[in-house]
C-alpha angles and dihedrals in degrees: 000000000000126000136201139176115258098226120285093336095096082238128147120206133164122269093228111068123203104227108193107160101121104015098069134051117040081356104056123038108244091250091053095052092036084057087046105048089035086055091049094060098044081061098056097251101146093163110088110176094207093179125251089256118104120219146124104274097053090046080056085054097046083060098049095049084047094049097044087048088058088053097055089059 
């Protein structure tokens, strides 16, 4: 994977974002999303654009990233 710097932070983020906004939650079934957002961190993509909206079903999302990121430990 490609990274590159966000701005002025120091940061380094990679150049392919997840956007997720409307493919998980009432929309994808949990295993499907859990495959998705486990492939793309397999693949190095550190950067999820979970939307600025608050509902349930992103809250749902914000779970599952944090829990497959506790996996990967």
């Amino acid at each position: 994977m490609e990274f590159r710097y966000l701005g002025r932070s120091g940061l380094k983020v990679s150049a392919i974002s997840y956007g997720n906004w409307i493919t998980h939650g009432s929309q994808v079934e949990e295993d499907a999303a859990r495959a998705c957002v486990k492939r793309a961190l397999d693949l190095g993509i550190t950067t999820y654009d979970r939307s600025e909206e608050h509902t349930s079903e992103l809250q749902s999302l914000r779970h599952l990233v944090c829990r497959l990121l506790l996996e990967k430990k």
